[in-house]
N, C-alpha and C positions, 0 to 999 in steps of 0.2 A: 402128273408127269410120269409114265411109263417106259422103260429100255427095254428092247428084245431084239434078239437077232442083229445086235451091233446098232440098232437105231432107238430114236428116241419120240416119242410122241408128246404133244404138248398141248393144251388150248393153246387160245391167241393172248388170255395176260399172262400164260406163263410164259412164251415166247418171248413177247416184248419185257418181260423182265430177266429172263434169260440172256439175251442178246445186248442187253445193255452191260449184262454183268461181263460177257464174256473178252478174255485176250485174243486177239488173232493177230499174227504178225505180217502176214501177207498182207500186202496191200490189196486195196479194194477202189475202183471207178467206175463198173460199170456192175448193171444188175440187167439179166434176162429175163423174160418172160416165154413160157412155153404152154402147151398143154400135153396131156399123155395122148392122146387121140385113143389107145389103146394099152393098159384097160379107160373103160369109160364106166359112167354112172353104172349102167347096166352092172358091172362086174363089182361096185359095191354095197356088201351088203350091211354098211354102220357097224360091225366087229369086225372086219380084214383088214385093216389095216396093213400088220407087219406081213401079210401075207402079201397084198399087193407091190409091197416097197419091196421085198425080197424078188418075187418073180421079175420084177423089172430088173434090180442088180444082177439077177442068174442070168438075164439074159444080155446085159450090157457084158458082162463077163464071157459067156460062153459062146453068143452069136458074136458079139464086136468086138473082143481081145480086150478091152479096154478092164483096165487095174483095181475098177469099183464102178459101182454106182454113177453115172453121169453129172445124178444133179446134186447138189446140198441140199435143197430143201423139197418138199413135197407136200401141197395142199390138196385138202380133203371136202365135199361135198357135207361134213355138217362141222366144217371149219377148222376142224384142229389141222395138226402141222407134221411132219415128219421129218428129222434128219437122214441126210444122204453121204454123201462124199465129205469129209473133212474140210472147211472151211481154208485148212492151210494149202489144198491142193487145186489146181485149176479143173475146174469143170470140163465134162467135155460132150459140150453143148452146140455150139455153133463154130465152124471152121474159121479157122483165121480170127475169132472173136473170146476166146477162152481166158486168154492172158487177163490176170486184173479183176477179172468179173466173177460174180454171184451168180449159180442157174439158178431157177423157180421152175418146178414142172406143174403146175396145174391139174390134177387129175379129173379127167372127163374128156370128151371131145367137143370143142364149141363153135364148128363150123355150121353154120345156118342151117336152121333144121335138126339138126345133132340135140344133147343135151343141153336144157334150160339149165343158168347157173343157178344154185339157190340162194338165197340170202346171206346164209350163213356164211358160203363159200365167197361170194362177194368183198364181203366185210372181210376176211382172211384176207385174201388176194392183196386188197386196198392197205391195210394196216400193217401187214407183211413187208410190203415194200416200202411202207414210211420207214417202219421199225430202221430195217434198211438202211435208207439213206439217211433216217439220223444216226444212227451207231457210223455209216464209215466215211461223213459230212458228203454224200455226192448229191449233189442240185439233181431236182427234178424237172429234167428235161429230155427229148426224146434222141439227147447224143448223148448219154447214160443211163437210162432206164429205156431198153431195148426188145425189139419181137425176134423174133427167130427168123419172120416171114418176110423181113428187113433182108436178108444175106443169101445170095446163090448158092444154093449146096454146093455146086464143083469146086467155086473159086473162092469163096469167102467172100467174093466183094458184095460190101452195100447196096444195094440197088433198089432200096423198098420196096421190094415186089414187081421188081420190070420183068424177071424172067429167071424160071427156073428155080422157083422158091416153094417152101413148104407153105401153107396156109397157116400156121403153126405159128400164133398160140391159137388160131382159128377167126374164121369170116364173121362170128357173133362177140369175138371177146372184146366186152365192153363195146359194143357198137360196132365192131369191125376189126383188122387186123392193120388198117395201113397207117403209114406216120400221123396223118391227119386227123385219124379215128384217136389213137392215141394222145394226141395233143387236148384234142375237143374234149375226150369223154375219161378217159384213166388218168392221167396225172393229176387234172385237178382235185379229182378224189386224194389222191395220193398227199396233195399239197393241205385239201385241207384236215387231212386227216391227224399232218403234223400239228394242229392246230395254230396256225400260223408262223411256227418256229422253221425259220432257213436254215437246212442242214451247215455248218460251218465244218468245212476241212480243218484237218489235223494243226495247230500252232508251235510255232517255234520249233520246226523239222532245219536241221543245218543238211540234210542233205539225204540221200536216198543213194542204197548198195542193193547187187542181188546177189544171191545165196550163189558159191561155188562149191560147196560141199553137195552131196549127197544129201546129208541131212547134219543141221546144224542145232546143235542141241541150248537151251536159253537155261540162264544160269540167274541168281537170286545177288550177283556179285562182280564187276571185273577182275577174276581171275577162275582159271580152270579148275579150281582147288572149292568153288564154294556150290552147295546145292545146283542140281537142276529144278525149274521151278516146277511145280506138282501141279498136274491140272493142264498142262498145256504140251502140245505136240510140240516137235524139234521145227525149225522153219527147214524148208524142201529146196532142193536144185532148181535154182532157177527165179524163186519168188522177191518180190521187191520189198525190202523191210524199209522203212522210215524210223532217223538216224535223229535223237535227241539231244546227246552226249555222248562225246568222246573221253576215255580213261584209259591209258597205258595201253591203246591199241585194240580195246574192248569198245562197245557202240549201246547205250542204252537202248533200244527200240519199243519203250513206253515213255508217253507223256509221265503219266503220275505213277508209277512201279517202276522198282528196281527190277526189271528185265532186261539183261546185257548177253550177249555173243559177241564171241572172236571174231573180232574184224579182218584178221588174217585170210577167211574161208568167206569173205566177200567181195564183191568190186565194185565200185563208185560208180552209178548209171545218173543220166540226167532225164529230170521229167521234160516232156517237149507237147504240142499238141499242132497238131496240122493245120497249113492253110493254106493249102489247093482244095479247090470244088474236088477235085480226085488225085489220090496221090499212087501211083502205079510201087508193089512191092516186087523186087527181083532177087534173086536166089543167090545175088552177090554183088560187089558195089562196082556199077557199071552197066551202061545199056544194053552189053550183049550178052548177060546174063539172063535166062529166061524169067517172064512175069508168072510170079506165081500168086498173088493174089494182088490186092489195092484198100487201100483207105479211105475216108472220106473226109471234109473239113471238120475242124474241132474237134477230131477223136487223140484222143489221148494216149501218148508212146511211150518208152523210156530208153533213151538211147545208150546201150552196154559198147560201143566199140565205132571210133571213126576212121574210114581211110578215105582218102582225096575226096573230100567232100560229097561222100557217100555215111549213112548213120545202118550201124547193124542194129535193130530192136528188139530181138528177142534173142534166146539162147542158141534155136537153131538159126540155117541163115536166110534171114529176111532184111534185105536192106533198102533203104529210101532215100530220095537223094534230100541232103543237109537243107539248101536254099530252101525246101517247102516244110518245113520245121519251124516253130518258135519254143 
């Protein structure tokens, strides 16, 4: 294991023992799949590592405005791994699809024709995303382990690839890029790679808040008076923590550690999941607010605000109407 330039490089069993060890307060349900298209193989030469993860961040920074890094993670052509963006922040990866979710960027391009994966990188890709869904219990299925080539760039909306999509994680990865390629040839790797173990979600959660502070700092105690815990970021505006135990107004948010924040500097959101074939999002509760993107069934929300049976789901405003919720 290696740090430089603010990131971290790993093999794959120091990752998968890494990631098991680690705290993350944000919630997690969905995991990306992308590729870099550029750099590709060509541009690695087995030592660049930090130098390829850095030109990517200088340029999400300097071309896109954006605050870091896109992805969290970044896989490698003879399998090791790269840290990217902070785990407590939302990626910014696919429109409309960030909230919640994990990126994977893939490095190479695997549009048919393009770069062969190689083995090494395979078995990364595959174990990567178990690790994944057993660390944050998300079922391996293709309404949470998701392609980029899935969503419209303009709108955000799902549309598996009807129109106006990237090819991205590419036309070869793992047999193809579209749902069905996915279903047939990626996840069951993925499933067996857990070795028959079902990811199982989080137990005994009495409920779920999201961060209203700026930055919420996690404490070894319920009161303001005791340590912050060492090792771990503050949870961010906006991120959904799950809620173990309540004390004096303080919220545990680990199963097994004493990890607490002021409950003060959060609000009580509710998990919901969709069930329209398509659910239309508008820029405020009511139909003659403009659509600004859509959802699709079984994707999973969290409702922060209701007026006349309208639900607002994220911080900024996105709202859905209540009856296509459960």
């Amino acid at each position: 294991m290696t740090s430089k330039l603010g990131f971290t490089k790993m093999d794959l069993q120091e990752f998968e023992t890494w990631i098991s060890n680690l705290r993350v307060a944000r919630t997690i349900l969905h995991i990306q799949e992308h590729h870099t298209w550029s750099p590709s193989y060509i541009n690695f030469k087995g030592n660049n590592h930090f130098d390829l993860q850095q030109g990517m961040k200088s340029y999400h920074v300097s071309h896109n405005g954006w605050m870091d890094i896109g992805q969290h993670f970044t896989t490698f052509p003879d399998g090791t791994i790269l840290t990217g963006r902070s785990l407590e922040n939302t990626p910014a990866c696919i429109l409309g699809f960030n909230t919640n979710a994990i990126c994977i960027e893939n490095l190479g391009d695997f549009d048919t024709g393009k770069d062969l994966m190689t083995i090494e990188h395979t078995n990364t890709i595959v174990r990567l995303t178990a690790a994944l869904c057993k660390k944050f219990g998300i079922a391996v299925n293709s309404d949470n382990v998701v392609y980029h080539h899935w969503f419209n760039l303009t709108t955000g909306v799902r549309n598996n690839g009807t129109g106006n999509n990237k090819t991205c994680p590419g036309t070869s990865f793992f047999g193809g890029n579209k749902v069905e390629n996915c279903n047939q040839n990626f996840l069951p790797l993925v499933s067996a790679a857990l070795n028959g173990a079902v990811p199982q979600p989080a137990q005994n959660i009495i409920k779920y808040v999201a961060v209203t502070a700026d930055s919420l700092n996690i404490r070894e105690d319920a009161n303001a008076q005791s340590k912050k815990i060492r090792g771990i970021e503050p949870a961010t505006l906006g991120a959904i923590l799950r809620i173990y135990e309540e004390k004096n107004g303080w919220y545990k948010i680990s199963a097994s550690q004493q990890h607490w924040v002021n409950g003060s500097f959060t609000k009580i959101v509710t998990r919901a999941t969709v069930n329209a074939t398509t659910l239309n999002v508008r820029s405020g509760p009511g139909t003659n607010f403009p659509k600004v993107s859509a959802l699709t069934k079984n994707q999973e929300v969290f409702i922060v605000e209701e007026s006349n049976g309208w639900c607002k789901i994220s911080s900024d405003n996105k709202w859905v109407k209540k009856e296509f919720l459960n």
